[in-house]
N, C-alpha and C positions, 0 to 999 in steps of 0.2 A: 504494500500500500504506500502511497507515496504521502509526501507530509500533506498535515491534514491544515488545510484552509478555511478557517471559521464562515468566511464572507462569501463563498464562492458556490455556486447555484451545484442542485444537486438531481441528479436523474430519480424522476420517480414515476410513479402510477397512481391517478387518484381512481377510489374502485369504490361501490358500492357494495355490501355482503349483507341480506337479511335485512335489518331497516338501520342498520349503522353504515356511515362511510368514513374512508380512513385512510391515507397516504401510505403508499406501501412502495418499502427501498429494498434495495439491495446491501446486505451486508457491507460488501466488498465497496459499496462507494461512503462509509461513513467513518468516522473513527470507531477505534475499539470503546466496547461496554464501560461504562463510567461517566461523571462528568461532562466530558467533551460531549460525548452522544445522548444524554439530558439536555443538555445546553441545546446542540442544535432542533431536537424537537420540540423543545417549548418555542423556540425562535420560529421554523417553520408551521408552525401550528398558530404563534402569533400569540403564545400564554408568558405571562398571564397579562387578562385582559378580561373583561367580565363581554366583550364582545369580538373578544380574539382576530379585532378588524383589521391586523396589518399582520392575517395569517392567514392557513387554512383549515384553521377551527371553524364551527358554525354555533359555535355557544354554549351547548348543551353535552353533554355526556355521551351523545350516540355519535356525535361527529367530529368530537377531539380524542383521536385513536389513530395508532400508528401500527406499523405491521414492517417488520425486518427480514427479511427470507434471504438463505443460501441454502445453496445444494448440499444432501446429505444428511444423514449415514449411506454408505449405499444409495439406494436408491429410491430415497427419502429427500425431502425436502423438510427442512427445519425454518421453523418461523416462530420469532418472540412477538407476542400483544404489548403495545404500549397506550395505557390508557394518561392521558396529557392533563393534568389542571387545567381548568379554564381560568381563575381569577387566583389561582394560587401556582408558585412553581413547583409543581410537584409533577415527578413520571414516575407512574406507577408498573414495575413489572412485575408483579408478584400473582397474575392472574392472567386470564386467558377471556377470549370474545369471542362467542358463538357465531355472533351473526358475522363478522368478519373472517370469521373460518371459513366460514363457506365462499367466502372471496380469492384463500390461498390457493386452491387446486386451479381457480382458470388462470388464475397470476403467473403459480410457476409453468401453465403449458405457453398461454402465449408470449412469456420471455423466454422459452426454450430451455429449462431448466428438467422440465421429462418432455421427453417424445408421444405426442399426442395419437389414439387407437383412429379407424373408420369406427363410427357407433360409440360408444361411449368409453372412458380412458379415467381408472383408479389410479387417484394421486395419491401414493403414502407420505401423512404428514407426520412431523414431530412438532410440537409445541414446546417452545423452548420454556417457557414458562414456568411449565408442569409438568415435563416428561411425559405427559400422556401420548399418545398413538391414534392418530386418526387416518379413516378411509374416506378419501372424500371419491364419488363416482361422479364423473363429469360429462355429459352430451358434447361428444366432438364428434358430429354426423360429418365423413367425408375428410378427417381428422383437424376438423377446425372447431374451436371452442365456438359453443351455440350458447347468443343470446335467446331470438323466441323461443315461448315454448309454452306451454297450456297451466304451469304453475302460479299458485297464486297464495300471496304471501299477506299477512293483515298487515297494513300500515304502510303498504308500496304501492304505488299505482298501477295497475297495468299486469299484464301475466309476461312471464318468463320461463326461462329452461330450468329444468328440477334438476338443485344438487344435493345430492343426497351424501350427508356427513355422519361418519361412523363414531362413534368414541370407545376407544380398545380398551376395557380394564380402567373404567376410568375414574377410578377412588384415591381419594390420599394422593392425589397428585400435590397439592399445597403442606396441606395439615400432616397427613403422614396416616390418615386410615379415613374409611367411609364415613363415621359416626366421632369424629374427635374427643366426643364430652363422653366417650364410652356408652353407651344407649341412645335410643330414639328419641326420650325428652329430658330436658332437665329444667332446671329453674334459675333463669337471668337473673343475676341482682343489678340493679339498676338503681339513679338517686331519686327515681319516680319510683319505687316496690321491686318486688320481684315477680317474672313474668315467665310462663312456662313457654318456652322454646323447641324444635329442634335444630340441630345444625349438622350441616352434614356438606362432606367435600367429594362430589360428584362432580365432574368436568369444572367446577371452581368452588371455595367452600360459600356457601349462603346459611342466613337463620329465617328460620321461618314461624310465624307468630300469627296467631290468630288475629283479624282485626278487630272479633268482636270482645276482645281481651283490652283493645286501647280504646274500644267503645266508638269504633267508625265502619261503616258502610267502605270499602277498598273502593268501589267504583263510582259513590253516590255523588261524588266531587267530580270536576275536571282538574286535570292533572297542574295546569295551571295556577288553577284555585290552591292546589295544596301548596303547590310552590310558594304562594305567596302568605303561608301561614307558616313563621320563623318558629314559633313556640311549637307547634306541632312539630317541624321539619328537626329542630333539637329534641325533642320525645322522641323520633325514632333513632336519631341519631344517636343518640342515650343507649339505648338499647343495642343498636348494631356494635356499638363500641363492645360493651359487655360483651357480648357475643367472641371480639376477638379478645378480651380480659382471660376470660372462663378456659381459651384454650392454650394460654400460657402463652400467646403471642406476644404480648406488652402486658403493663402491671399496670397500668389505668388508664380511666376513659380516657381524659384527655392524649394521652399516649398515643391511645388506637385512631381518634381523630387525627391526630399529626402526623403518626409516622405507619397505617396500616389502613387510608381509608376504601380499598379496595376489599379486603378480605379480613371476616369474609361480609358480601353485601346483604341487604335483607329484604324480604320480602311478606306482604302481609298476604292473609289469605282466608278466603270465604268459601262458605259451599254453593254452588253453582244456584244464580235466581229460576234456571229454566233446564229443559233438557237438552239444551246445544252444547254446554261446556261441563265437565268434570268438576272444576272448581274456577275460580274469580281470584285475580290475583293484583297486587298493586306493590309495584317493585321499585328499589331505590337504587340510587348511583351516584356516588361523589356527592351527597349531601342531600340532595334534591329527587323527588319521584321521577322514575322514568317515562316517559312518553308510551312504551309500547312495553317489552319483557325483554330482559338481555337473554338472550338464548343460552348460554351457560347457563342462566337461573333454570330453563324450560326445563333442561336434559336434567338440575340436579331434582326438580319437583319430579320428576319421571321416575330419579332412584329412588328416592322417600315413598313415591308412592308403590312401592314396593317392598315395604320395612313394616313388616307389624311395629305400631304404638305410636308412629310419627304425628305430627299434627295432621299430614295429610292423609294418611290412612283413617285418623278418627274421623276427617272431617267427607271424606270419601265413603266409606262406612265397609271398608273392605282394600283386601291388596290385589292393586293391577298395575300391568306392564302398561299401557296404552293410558297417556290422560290426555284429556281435552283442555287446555289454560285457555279462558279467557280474559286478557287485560285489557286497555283504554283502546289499543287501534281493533282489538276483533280475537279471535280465537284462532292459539297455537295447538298443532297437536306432535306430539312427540313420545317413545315409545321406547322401554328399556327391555333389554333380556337378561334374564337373574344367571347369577353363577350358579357353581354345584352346591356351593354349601348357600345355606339359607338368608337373608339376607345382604349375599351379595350380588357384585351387577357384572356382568360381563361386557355389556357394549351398551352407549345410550347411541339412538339415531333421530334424527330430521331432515326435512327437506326445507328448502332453501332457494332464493334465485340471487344470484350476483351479478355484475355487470362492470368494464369499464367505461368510468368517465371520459377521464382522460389521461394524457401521457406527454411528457417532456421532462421539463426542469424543473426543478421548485425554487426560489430564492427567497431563503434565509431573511429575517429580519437580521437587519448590521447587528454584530457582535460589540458588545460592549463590555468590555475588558475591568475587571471588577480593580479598583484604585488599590 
């Protein structure tokens, strides 16, 4: 690698994956893991900034997200998730993005990093994040990655080509087992009471909490609305912090606010008002409720719902592989298959449509060299 040039434009792809979008480099054109490669991602992202306007953030949580990809093991393609602060400098790698996953497999065929099938072409990924293993199956009819296609995603306009994303074994990739806190519930202490929980690290770790436990309706709001209640928005945050407290990641909230606000995230949850969805869910990121469901939360509600005692399994009223999530844009459905032994998972999957934006250069907001 030749020396690295703070100011100097940098080849990328901007891609849409699932209802997130996110600049996606190439290893080999950045500096090495550290500092340096924080710095330029807050700068080409344009954080912090609570409107990230001399970047390519778009303000919100699903579109200050970065993606690094080089070729290998074998013949695997390895990509780290970097989720950006928006109004704070913070790059989070200690987790991984669903919806951007499904962005990696057309990424590395059409920069030529695997050789694309006629019909369809499985990209094996590594997540550098989490060591997990994923299969992504991708439509290259005629062996060219396919936009159209009859997929249809909640919170995306329009149908596209279905990608279909494996997750290998995919527990204790963060925390270091399925169930961290040992069992399917425990009880959060928090400086609002204590609140029975589960938390569990499937494709990224999440807690999951009854809403009717903080005395809310998850969908009765628009997602806006909640944003715009601090007092609430620090209640859950309260809570999510405990969550990372309890599993020995940091020694106190404020800790986990500061130095862990990714992992793990949280998510509140209802039993379904109708028979279209399984259950009603209303999910958080980087401080604020998300727009739609981070698809790592989908896949980890998929494993619980497979766990006698979970919240989801009480609030389900029974253990299934298949759940229906409905959140704010519409209803995901995603689907696990259990290991040999009993509550474990062997693979979570979903489908998916990605797409690239675009392609060139990105330039950096100027480097400014700390006095």
């Amino acid at each position: 690698m030749s020396a690295y040039d703070p100011d100097a434009p940098v080849p990328a792809v901007y891609m849409r994956g699932g209802t997130s979008k996110g600049v996606f480099l190439h290893a080999r054109d950045l500096p090495e893991p550290g500092p340096d490669r924080d710095d330029l991602l807050r700068r080409i992202m344009g954080s912090p900034d609570p409107l990230q306007l001399d970047g390519m953030g778009g303000a919100v949580s699903s579109t200050s997200k970065a993606i690094v990809v080089e070729p290998g093991p074998g013949d695997a393609v390895t990509y780290w998730f970097a989720q950006v602060g928006i109004d704070e400098a913070i790059v989070d790698w200690s987790g991984n993005c669903g919806n951007l996953t499904t962005a990696v497999g057309p990424f590395a065929l059409q920069e030529g990093l695997v050789a694309a099938s006629d019909g369809s072409t499985t990209v094996h990924l590594v997540n550098g994040n989490t060591g997990v293993r994923i299969d992504a199956v991708v439509p290259t009819p005629r062996g060219v990655v396919a936009v159209s296609g009859d997929a249809e995603v909640a919170g995306v306009p329009g149908l596209g080509a279905p990608v279909v994303t494996r997750y290998l074994d995919p527990a204790g990739g963060v925390l270091g087992s399925l169930l961290p806190l040992g069992g399917p519930e425990a009880l959060l202490a928090t400086p609002d009471g204590e609140v029975r929980a589960s938390l569990l690290d499937a494709a990224h770790p999440n807690v999951f909490v009854r809403a009717a436990d903080l005395g809310i309706d998850p969908l009765a709001r628009a997602v806006p609305e909640v944003n715009a209640d601090s007092a609430f928005l620090a209640r859950v945050e309260r809570l999510r912090a405990a969550g990372a407290v309890a599993t020995g990641r940091v020694d106190d909230i404020p800790s986990a606010t500061a130095h862990s606000p990714a992992v793990p995230r949280i998510i509140l949850v209802s039993p379904a008002a109708d028979d279209g969805a399984d259950i009603e869910v209303l999910a958080f990121s980087m401080g604020k409720a998300h727009r739609g469901l981070p698809m790592t939360g989908a896949l980890c509600l998929a494993a619980a719902a497979g766990i006698e005692g979970t919240v989801i399994t009480d609030l389900v009223g029974e253990i299934r592989h298949s759940l229906r999530v409905r959140h704010p844009l519409g209803v995901t459905h995603v689907e696990a298959e259990p290991g040999d032994r009993p509550g474990s998972v062997r693979s979570l999957g979903v489908v998916r449509t990605a797409r690239r934006l675009m392609d060139g250069r990105v330039h950096p907001r100027p480097h400014s060299p700390s006095p």
